[in-house]
C-alpha positions as CSV (number, residue, x, y, z in Angstrom):
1,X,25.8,-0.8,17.9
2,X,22.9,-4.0,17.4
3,X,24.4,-6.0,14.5
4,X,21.2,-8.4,13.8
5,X,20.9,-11.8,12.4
6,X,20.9,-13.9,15.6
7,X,20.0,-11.1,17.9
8,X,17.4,-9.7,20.0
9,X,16.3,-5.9,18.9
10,X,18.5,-3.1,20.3
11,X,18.3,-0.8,22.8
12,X,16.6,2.5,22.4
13,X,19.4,4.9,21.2
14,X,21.1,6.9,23.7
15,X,19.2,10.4,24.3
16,X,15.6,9.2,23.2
17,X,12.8,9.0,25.0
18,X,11.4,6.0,26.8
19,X,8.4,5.8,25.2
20,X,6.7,2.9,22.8
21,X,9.6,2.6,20.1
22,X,8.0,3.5,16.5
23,X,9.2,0.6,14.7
24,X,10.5,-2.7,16.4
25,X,11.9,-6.0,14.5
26,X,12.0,-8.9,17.0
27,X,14.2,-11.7,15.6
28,X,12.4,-10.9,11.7
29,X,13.1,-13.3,8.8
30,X,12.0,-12.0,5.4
31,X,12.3,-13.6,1.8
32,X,11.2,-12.6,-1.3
33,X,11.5,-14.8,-4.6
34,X,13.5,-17.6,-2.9
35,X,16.1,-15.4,-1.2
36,X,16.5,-14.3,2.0
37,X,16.8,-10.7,2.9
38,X,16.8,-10.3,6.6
39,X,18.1,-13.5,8.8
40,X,16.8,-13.7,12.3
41,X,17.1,-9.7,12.6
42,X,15.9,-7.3,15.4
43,X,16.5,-3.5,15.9
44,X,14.2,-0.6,17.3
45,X,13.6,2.7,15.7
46,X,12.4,5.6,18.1
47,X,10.5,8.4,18.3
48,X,12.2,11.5,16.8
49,X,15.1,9.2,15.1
50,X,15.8,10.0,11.6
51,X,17.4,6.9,10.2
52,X,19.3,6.5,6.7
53,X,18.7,3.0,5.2
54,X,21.9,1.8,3.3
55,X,23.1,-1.2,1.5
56,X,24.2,-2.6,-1.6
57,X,22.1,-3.0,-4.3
58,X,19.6,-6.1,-4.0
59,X,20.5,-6.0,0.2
60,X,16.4,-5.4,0.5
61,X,15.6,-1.4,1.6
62,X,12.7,-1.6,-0.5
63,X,11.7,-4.9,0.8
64,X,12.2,-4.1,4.2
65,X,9.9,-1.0,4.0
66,X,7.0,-3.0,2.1
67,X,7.1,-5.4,5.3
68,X,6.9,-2.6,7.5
69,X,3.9,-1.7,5.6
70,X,2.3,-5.1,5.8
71,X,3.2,-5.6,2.1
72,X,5.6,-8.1,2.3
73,X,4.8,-10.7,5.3
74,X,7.6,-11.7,7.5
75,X,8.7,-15.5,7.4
76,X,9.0,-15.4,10.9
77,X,9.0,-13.1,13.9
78,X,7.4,-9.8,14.8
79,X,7.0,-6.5,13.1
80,X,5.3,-4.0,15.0
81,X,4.3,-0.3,14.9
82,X,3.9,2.0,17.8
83,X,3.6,-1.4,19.8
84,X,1.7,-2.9,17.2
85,X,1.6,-5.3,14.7
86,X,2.0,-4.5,11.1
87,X,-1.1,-4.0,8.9
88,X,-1.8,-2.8,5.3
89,X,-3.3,0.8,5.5
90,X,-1.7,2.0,8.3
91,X,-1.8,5.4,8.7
92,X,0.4,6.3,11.2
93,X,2.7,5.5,8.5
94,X,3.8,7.8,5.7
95,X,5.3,6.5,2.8
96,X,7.0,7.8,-0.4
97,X,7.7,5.0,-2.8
98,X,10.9,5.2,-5.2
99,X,9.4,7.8,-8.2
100,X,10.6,8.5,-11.6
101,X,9.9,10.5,-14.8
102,X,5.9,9.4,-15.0
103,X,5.7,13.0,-12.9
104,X,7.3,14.9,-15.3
105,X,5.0,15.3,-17.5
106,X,2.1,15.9,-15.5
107,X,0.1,18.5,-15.8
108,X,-2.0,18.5,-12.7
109,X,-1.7,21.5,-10.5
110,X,0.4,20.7,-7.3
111,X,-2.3,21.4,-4.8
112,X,-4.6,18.6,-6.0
113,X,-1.5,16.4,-6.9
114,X,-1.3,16.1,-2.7
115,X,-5.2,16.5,-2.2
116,X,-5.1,13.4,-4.2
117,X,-3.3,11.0,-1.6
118,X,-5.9,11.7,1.0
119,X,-8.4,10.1,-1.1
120,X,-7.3,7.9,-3.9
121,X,-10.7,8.0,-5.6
122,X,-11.5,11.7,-6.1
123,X,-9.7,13.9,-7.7
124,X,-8.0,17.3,-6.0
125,X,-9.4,19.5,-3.7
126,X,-12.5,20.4,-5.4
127,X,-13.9,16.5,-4.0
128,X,-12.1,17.4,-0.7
129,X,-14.0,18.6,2.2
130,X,-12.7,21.1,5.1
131,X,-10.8,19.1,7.2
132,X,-9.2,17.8,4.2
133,X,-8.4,21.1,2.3
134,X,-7.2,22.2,5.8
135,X,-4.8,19.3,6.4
136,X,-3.1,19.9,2.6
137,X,-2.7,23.3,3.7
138,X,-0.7,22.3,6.8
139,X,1.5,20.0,4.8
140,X,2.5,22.3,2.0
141,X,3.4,25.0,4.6
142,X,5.1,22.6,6.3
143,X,7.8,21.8,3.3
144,X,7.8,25.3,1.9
145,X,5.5,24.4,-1.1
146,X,2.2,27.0,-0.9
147,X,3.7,28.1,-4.4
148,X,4.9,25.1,-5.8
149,X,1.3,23.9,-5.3
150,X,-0.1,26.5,-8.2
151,X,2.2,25.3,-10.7
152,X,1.6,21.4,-12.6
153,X,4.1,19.3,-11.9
154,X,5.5,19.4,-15.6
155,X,6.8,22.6,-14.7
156,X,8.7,21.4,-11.1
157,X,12.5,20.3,-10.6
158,X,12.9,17.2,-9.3
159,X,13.8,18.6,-5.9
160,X,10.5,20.5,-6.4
161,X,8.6,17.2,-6.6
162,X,10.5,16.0,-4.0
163,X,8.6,18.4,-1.7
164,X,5.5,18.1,-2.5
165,X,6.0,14.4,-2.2
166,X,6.9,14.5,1.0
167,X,3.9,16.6,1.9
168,X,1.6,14.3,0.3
169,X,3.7,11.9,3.2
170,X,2.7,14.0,6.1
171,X,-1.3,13.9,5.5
172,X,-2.8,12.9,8.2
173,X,-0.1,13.2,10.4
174,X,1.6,10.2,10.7
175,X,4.7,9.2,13.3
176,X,6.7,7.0,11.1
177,X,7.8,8.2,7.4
178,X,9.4,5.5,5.4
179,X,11.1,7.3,2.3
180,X,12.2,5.0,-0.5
181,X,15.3,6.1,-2.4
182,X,13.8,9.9,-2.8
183,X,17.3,11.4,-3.7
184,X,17.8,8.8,-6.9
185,X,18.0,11.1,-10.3
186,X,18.6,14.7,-8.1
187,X,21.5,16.6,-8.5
188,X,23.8,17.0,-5.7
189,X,22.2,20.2,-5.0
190,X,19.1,19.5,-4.7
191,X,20.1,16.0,-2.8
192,X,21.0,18.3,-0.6
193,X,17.8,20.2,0.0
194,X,15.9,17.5,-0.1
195,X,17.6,16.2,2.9
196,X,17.5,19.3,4.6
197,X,14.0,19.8,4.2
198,X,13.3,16.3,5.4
199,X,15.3,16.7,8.8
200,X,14.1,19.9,9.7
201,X,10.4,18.5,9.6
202,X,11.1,15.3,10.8
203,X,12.7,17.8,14.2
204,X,9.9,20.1,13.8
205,X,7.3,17.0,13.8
206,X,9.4,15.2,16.3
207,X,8.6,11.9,14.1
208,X,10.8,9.0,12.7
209,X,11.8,8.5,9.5
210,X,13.5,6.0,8.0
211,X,15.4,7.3,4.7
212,X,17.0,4.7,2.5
213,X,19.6,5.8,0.1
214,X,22.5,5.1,-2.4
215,X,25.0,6.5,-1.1
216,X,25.7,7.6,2.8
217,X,27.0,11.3,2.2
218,X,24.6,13.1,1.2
219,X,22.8,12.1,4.7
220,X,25.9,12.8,6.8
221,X,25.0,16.1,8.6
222,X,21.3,14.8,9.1
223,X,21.5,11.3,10.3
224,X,21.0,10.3,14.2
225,X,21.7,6.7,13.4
226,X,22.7,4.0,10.1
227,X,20.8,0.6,9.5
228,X,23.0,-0.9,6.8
229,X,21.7,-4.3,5.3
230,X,23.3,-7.2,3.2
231,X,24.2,-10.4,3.5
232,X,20.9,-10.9,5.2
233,X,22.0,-9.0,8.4
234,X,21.0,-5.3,9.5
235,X,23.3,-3.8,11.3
236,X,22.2,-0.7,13.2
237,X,23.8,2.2,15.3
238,X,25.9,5.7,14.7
239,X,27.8,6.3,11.5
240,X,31.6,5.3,13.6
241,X,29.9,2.2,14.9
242,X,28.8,0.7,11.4
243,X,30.4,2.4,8.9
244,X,33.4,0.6,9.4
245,X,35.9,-1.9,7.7
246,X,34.7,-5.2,9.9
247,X,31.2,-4.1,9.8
248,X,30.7,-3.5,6.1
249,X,32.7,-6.5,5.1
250,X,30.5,-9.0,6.7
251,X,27.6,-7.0,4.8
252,X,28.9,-7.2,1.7
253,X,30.0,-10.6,1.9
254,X,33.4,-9.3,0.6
255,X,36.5,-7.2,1.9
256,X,35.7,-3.7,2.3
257,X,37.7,-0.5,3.6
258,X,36.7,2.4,4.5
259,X,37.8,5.9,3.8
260,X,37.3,9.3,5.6
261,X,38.6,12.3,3.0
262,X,37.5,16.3,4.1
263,X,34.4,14.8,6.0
264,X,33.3,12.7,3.4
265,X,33.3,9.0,3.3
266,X,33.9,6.6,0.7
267,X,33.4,2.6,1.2
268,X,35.6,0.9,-0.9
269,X,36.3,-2.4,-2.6
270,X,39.8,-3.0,-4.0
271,X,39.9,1.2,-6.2
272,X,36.0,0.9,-6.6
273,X,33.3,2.8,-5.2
274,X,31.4,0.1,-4.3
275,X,28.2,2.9,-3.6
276,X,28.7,4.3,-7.2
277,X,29.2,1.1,-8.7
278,X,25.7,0.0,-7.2
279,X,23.8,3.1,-8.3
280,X,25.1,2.7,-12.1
281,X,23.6,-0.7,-11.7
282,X,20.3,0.0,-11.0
283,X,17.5,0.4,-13.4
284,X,16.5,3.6,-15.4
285,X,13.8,5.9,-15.3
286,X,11.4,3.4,-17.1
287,X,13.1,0.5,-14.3
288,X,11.3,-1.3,-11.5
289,X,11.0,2.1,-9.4
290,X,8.9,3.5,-11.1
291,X,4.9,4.3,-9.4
292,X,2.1,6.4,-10.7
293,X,1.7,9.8,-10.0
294,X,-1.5,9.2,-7.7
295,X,0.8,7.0,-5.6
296,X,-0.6,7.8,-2.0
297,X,1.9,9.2,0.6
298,X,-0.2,7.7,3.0
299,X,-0.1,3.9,3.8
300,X,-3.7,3.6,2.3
301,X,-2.8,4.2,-1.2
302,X,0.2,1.8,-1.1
303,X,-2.0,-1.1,-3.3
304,X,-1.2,2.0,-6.0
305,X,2.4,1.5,-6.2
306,X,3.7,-1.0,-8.5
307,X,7.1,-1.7,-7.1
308,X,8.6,-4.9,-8.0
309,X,11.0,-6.4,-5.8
310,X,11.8,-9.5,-7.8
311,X,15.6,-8.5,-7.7
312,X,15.6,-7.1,-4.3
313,X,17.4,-9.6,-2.5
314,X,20.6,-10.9,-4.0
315,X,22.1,-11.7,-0.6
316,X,24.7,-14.4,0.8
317,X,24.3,-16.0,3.8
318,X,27.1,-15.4,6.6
């Protein structure tokens, strides 16, 4: 296990390829309104890793992918993607920003709802030329969604527009997918499906993707490794190696045990659920969250996304 905030970035993880790591954080300060999120931190993600980003609420998941991005610049040290350094409009990167209701109550057919994220400035596939129509093709076979894309989104699940979201993602295709919060507001069964669909992809594409989340069970079967933030420290290896009293207690800033009931987990402080707790905490449909629906899935629409992060970093120092 790397636990970073004084420490060089970890080793590859046992099992992956040698090969230029996807995403590498070489001794990485970032702050955001004052506060620091991430103190002195390094850690590597590799190729064919799917990650689950974790945390308390305000520890900096959404920050953290912004700077990955080239979004949010890094006070200090090195970011880098496929060996190099971070840049807006990247597009090996995929992205899917936290969404809310706006969707809903669209009416645009789900077809041109991903055509639209290979070019922000036309609309659907009618503007689209081959290659283009061919590439939304790919992606919506891909998650399952050729008949999802004939309906509007008005008349989609959540989970529904969940999948077409993370086709929208896989434009282009990218090797790193950076999914921000995408099971808030699903029911557990369609958490579920979501993160099924997303691993078996991310195996079929052999690509990393970093999945940040509320709460760590719904990710259990599908996880190769954790990165937990908080306290301004990211601490990153298998589920036994963080998710464990001494680890999530210097995170939190606060005691913390840990409990393992019928292959579930529960991280606990004092008889709360201190994952719960955060989640009932966070803001609402019509919150900070929330992007349009023409939001890119690529990193060239990201300037689309109004995300603020103006909370997103209540941290102590250890």
């Amino acid at each position: 296990m790397n636990v970073t905030g004084r420490s060089a970035p970890a080793s590859p993880a046992p099992g992956t390829a040698a090969s230029t790591p996807v995403l590498e954080l070489e001794h990485v300060t970032l702050e955001l309104g004052g506060r620091t999120i991430l103190r002195d931190a390094g850690f590597v993600v590799n190729q064919g890793e799917f990650i689950g980003v974790l945390g308390p609420n305000g520890a900096g998941k959404t920050t953290l992918m912004r700077a990955v991005l080239g979004l949010v610049p890094a006070e200090s040290g090195a970011i880098r993607v496929l060996g190099q350094p971070v840049e807006r409009g990247n597009a090996s990167i995929g992205y899917m920003p936290q969404t809310r209701s706006a969707l809903a109550g669209r009416r645009v057919r789900g077809r041109d709802f991903v055509a639209m994220a290979a070019d922000g400035h036309r609309w659907g596939l009618p503007h689209a030329d081959a290659k283009t129509r061919a590439d939304v093709e790919r992606v919506l076979d891909l998650v399952g969604g050729a008949k999802l894309a004939e309906r509007p989104l008005s008349e989609l699940s959540g989970g529904e527009r969940q999948r077409l979201l993370l086709a929208q993602c896989l434009l282009g295709n990218p090797k790193l997918l950076l999914l921000d919060e995408p099971l808030i507001s699903l029911d557990p069964h369609h958490q579920k499906s979501v993160v099924e669909l997303v691993r078996r992809v991310q195996q079929e594409l052999g690509i990393a993707v970093l999945f940040s989340a509320h709460e760590l069970n719904p990710l259990l079967n599908s996880l190769d490794r954790v990165l937990y933030l908080g306290s301004g420290v990211a601490a990153l290896g298998t589920v036994d190696e963080v998710i464990t009293k001494p680890v999530l207690s210097r995170l939190y800033g606060s005691p913390i045990d840990v409990m393992r009931v019928n292959g579930r987990i529960f991280v606990m402080s004092g008889d709360v659920e201190v994952e719960k707790h955060d989640h009932e905490h966070e803001h609402d449909e019509g919150g900070h969250g929330h992007s349009h629906g023409h939001t890119h899935g690529h990193a060239h629409g990201h300037g689309h996304s109004h995300q603020h992060d103006s909370h997103d970093g209540h941290t102590h120092d250890v």
